[in-house]
C-alpha positions as CSV (number, residue, x, y, z in Angstrom):
1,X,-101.0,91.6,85.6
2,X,-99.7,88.2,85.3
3,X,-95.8,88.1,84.8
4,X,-95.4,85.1,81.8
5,X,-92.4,83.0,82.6
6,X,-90.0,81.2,79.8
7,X,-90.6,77.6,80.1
8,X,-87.9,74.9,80.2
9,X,-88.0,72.8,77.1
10,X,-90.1,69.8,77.2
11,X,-90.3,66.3,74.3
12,X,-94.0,66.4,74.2
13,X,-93.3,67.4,70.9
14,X,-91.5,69.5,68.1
15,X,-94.5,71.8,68.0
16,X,-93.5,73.6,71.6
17,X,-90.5,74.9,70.4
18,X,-90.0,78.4,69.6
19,X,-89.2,80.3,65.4
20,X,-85.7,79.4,64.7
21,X,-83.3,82.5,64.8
22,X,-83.0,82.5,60.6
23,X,-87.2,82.0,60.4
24,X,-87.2,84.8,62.9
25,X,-85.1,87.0,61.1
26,X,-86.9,86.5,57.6
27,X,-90.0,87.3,59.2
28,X,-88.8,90.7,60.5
29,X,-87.5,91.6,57.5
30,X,-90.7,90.8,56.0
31,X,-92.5,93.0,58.5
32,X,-90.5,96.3,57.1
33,X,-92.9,98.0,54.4
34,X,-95.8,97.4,52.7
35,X,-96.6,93.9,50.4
36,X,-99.3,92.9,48.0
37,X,-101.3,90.4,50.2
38,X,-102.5,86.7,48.9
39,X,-99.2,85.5,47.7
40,X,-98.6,87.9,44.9
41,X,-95.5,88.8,46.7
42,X,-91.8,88.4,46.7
43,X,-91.4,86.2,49.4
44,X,-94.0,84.0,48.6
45,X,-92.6,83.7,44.8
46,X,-88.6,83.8,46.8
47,X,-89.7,80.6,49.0
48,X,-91.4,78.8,46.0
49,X,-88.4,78.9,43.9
50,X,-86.2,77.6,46.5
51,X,-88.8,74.9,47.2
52,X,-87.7,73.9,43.5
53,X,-84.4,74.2,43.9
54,X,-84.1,71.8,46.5
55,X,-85.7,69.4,44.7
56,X,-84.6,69.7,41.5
57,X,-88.0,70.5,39.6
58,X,-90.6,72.5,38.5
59,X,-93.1,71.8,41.2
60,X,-96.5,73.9,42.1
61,X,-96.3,75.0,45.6
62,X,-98.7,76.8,48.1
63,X,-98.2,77.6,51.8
64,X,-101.6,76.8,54.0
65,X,-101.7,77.2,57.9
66,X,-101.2,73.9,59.0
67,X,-100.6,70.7,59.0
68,X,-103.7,69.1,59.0
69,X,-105.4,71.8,56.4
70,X,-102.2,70.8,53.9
71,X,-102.9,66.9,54.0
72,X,-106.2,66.9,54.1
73,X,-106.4,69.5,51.2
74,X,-104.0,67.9,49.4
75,X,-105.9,64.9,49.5
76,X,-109.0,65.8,48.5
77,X,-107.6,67.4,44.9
78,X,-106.3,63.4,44.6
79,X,-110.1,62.2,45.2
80,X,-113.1,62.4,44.4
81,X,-116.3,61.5,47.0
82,X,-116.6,58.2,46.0
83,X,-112.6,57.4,46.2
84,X,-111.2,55.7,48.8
85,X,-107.8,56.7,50.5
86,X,-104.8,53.8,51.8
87,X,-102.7,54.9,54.7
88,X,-101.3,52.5,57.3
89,X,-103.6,52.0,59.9
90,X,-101.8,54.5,62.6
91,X,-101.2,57.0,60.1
92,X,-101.4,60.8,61.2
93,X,-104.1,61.5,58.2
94,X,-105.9,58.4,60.9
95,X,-105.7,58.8,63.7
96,X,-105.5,62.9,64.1
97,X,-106.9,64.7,61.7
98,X,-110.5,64.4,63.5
99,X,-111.8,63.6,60.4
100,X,-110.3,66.6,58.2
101,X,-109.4,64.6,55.0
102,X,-112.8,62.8,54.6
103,X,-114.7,66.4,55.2
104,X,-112.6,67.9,52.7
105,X,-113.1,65.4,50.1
106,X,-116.7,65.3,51.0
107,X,-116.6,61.7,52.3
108,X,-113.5,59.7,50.8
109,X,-112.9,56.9,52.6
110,X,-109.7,56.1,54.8
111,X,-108.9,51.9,54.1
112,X,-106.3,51.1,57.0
113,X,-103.0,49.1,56.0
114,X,-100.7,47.2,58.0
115,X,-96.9,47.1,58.2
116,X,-94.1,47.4,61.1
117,X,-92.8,50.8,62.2
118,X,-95.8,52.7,60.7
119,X,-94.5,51.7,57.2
120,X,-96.9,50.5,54.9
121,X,-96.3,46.9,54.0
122,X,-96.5,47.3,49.9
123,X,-98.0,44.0,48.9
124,X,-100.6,45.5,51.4
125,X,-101.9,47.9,49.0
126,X,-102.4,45.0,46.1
127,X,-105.0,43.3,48.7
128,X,-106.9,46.3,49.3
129,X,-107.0,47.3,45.8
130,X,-108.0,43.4,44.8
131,X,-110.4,43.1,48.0
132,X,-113.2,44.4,46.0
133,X,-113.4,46.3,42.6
134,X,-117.1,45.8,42.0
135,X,-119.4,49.5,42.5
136,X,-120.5,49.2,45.9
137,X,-117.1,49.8,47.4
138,X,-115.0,53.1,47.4
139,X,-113.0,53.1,44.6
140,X,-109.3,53.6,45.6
141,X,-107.2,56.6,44.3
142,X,-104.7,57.2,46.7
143,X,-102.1,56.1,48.5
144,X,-100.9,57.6,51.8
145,X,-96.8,57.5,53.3
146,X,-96.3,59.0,56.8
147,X,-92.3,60.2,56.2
148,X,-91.2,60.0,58.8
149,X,-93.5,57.6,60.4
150,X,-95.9,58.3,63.8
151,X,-93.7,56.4,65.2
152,X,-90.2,57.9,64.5
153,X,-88.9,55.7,61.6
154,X,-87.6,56.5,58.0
155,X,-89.0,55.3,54.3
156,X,-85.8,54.3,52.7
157,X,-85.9,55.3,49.2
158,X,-86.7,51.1,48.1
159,X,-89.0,51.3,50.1
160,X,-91.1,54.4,48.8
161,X,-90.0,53.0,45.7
162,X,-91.8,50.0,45.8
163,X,-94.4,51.7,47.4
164,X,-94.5,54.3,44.4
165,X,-94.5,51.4,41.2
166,X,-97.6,49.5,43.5
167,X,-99.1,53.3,43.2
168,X,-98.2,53.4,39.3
169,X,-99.7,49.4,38.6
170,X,-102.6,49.9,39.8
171,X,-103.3,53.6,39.0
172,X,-103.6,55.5,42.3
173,X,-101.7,58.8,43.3
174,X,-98.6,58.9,45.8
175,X,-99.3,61.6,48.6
176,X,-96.6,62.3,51.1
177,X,-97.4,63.6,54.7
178,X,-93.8,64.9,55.4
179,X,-94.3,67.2,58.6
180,X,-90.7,65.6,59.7
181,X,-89.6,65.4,56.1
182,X,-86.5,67.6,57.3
183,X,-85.9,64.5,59.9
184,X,-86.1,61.9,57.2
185,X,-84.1,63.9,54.7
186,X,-81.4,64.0,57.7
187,X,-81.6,60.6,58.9
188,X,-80.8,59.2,55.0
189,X,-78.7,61.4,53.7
190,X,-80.0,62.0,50.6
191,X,-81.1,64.7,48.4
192,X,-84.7,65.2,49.0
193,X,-86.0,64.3,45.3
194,X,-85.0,61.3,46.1
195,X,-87.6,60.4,48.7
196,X,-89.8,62.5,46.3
197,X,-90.5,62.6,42.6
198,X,-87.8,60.2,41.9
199,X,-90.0,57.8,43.8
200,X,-93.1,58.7,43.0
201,X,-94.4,61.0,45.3
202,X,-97.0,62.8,43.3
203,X,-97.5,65.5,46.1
204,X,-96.0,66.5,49.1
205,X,-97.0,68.1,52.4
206,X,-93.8,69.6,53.7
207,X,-93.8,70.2,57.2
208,X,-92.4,73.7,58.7
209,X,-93.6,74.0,61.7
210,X,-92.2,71.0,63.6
211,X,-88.8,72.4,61.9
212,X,-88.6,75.9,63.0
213,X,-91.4,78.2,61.4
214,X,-93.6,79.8,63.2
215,X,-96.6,79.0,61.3
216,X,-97.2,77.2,58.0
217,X,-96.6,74.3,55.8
218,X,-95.8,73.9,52.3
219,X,-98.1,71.5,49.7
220,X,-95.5,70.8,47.0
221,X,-97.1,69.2,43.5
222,X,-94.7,67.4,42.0
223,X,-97.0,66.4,39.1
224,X,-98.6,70.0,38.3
225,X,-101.5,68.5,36.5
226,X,-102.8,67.6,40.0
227,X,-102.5,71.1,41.5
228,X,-105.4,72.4,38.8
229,X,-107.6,74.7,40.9
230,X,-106.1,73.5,44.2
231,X,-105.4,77.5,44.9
232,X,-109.1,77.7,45.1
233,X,-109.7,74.9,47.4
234,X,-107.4,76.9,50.1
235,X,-109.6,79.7,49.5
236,X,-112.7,77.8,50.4
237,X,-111.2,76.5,53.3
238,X,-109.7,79.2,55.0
239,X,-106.5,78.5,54.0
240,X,-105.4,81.8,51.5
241,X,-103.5,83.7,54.0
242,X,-104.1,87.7,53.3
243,X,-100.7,88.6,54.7
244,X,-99.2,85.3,52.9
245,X,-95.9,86.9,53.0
246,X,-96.1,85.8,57.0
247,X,-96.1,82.6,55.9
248,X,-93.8,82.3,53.3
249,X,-91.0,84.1,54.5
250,X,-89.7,82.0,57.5
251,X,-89.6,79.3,54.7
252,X,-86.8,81.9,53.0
253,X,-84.5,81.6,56.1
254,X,-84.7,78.2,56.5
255,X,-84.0,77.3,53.1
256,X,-81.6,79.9,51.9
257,X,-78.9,78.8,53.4
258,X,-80.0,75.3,54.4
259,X,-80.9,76.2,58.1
260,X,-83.8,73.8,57.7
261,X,-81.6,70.6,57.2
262,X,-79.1,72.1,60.2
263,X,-82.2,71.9,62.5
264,X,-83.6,68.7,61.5
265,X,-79.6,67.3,61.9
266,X,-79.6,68.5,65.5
267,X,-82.8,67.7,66.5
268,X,-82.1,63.7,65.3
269,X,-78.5,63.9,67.2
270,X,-80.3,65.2,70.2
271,X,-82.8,61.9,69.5
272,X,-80.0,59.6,69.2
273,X,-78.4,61.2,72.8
274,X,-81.5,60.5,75.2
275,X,-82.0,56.9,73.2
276,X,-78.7,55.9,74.1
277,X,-79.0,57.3,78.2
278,X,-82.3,55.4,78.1
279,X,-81.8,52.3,76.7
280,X,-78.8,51.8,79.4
281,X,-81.3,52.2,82.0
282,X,-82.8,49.4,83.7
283,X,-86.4,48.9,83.5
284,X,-86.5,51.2,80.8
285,X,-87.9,49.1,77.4
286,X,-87.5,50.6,73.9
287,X,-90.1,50.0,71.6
288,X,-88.4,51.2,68.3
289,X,-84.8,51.9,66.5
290,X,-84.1,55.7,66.3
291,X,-83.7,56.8,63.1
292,X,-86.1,60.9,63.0
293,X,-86.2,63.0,66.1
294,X,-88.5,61.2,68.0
295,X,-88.0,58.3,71.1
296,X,-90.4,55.6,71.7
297,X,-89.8,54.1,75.8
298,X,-92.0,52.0,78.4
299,X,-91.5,53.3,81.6
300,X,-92.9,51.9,84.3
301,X,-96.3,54.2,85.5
302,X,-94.9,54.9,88.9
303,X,-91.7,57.0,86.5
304,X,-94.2,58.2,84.3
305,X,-96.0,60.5,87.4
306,X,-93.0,61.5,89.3
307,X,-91.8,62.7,85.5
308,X,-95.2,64.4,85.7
309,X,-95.2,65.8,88.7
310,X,-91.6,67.1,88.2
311,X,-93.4,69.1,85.5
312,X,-91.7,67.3,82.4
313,X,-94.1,66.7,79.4
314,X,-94.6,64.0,76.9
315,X,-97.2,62.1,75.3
316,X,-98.2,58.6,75.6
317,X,-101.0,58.2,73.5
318,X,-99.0,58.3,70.2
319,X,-98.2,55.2,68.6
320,X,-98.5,51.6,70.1
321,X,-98.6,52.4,74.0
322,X,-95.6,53.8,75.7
323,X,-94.0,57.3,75.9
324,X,-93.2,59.5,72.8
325,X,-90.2,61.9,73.7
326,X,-90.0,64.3,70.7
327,X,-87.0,66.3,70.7
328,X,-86.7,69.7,68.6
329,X,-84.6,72.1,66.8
330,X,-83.4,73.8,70.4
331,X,-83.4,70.6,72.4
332,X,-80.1,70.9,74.0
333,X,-77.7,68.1,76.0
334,X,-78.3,69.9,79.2
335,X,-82.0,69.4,78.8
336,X,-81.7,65.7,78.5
337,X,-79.5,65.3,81.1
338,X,-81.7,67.1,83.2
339,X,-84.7,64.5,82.0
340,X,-82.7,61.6,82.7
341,X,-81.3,62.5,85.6
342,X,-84.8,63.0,87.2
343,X,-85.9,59.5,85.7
344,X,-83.2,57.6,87.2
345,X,-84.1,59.5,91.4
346,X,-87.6,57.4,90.3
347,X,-85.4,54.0,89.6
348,X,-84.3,51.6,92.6
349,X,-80.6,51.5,91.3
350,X,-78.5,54.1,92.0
351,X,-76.6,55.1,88.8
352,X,-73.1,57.7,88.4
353,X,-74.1,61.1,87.6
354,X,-74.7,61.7,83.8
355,X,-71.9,63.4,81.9
């Protein structure tokens, strides 16, 4: 029998980490006794009401699976077949969703916008609506913000403002894919209706996973009209948990007592530590600001194996070239001095050891 080994912690990304202590503990608790199944329990009904509170209003919320299941879902009770869908041209619901929210919606079309940091440039979304309106092209419906972006940067609330009265002139629905909402709401410093309702958002797919949870996201309608029969949907697509108190209940001990803004706080201070060891390296180019939990770097490929070989992990297909370093809610200063200090034995220059 094979003995399994805790692995170090890595920055390919905010998905390898572990359940939080406080998701961990809620979901124990949750495992004492029996509970009716499909969400018509107390920690389903305990996690939706402090979804609301948080925000400040009576939203609709359901918890699905995942990530992808939550956007495209959510997208596809915006659409109908012959709708189009605007997202910024290397936006998640893009470039890695295999498809998911055009199979959902039984064919929507994705229309790519353009815009720095991921952001979608607003006067964008006037030419695409404008580009045609005549019946031979998909109607658009829906408009698509990445928050924070694929490649680590923050919406400020102007921004998804403008983005949300472009939405309102010319009649299309705001959707939100926030699986580092936490990030964004800890990067601004705001309260998160804010970034939300207040803006527009008409639904949002609040990300737990990347935060802490073990399992499961939340799709939060702002607008309630918009979450008619979207229960259903979930149920066609796999997506009604039986045990849905297994999904709902980490989302109690993150929110209760705010663990889930704790996390994303550390995890963007851990971001802000290796960005300011790299960017003092020679022959090290950074590619964006930090502002989320995520650092974008060229390295040069020679770095890039020895890193490999060493056994560290990251991606570098994410974003425009380079090398995504993701850090999480257990990333720790040791572990990033233990990255960088294996970078720099790959750089000609000798440099003082790292405090």
């Amino acid at each position: 029998m094979k003995t399994i080994l805790a692995a170090r912690r890595q920055f390919a990304s905010d998905n390898n980490a572990g359940i939080c202590p406080e998701a961990w503990r809620a979901l124990d608790e949750a495992n004492q006794g029996h509970a009716r199944g499909y969400g018509d329990d107390l920690w389903t009904e305990k996690a939706a009401d402090l979804i609301r509170e948080i925000f400040q209003t009576d939203c609709e919320v359901f918890f699905v699976f995942n990530g992808t299941a939550a956007n495209s879902l959510a997208l596809a009770s915006l659409c109908q077949s012959y709708h189009s869908i605007l997202c910024h041209e290397i936006a998640h619901v893009e470039t890695d969703e295999c498809g998911a929210p055009e199979f959902f919606s039984n064919g929507t079309k994705v229309l790519l916008l353009t815009g720095e940091n991921g952001k979608i440039d607003p006067a964008g979304i006037e030419r695409m609506v404008k580009r045609r309106t005549d019946i031979h092209f998909p109607k658009p419906r829906v408009i698509s913000v990445t928050q924070a972006t694929e490649v680590g940067m923050v919406y400020s609330i102007d921004e998804l403002k403008a983005i949300g009265e472009a939405a309102k002139e010319f009649g299309l629905k705001l959707h939100m894919d926030g699986a580092r909402f936490a990030n964004a709401v800890a990067s601004l410093q705001v309260a998160p209706s804010e970034i939300t309702w207040k803006a527009g958002v008409d639904v949002l797919c609040f990300g737990g996973t990347k935060n802490g949870t073990h399992v499961g996201e939340a799709v939060v309608f702002f607008n309630r009209a918009l979450a008619n029969e979207f229960d259903y949907r979930c149920k066609q697509a796999g997506q009604l948990a039986s045990k849905m108190r297994f999904l709902s209940a980490p989302w109690v001990g993150m929110l209760q007592d705010g663990a889930w803004l704790s996390h994303a706080r550390h995890a963007n201070a851990m971001a802000e530590e290796l960005f300011d060891q790299l960017k003092a390296l020679p022959g090290i180019r950074i590619l964006f600001p930090r502002q989320a939990n995520a650092v974008f770097a060229e390295l040069p490929e020679h770095v890039i194996a020895g890193l490999r070989d060493r056994g560290w992990m990251f991606y570098t297909f994410i974003g425009k070239g380079g090398c995504r370093f993701m850090c999480s809610w257990d990333t720790t200063k040791e572990d990033i001095n233990a990255f960088v200090a294996d970078l720099k034995s790959f750089l000609p220059t000798p440099f003082p050891k790292t405090s």
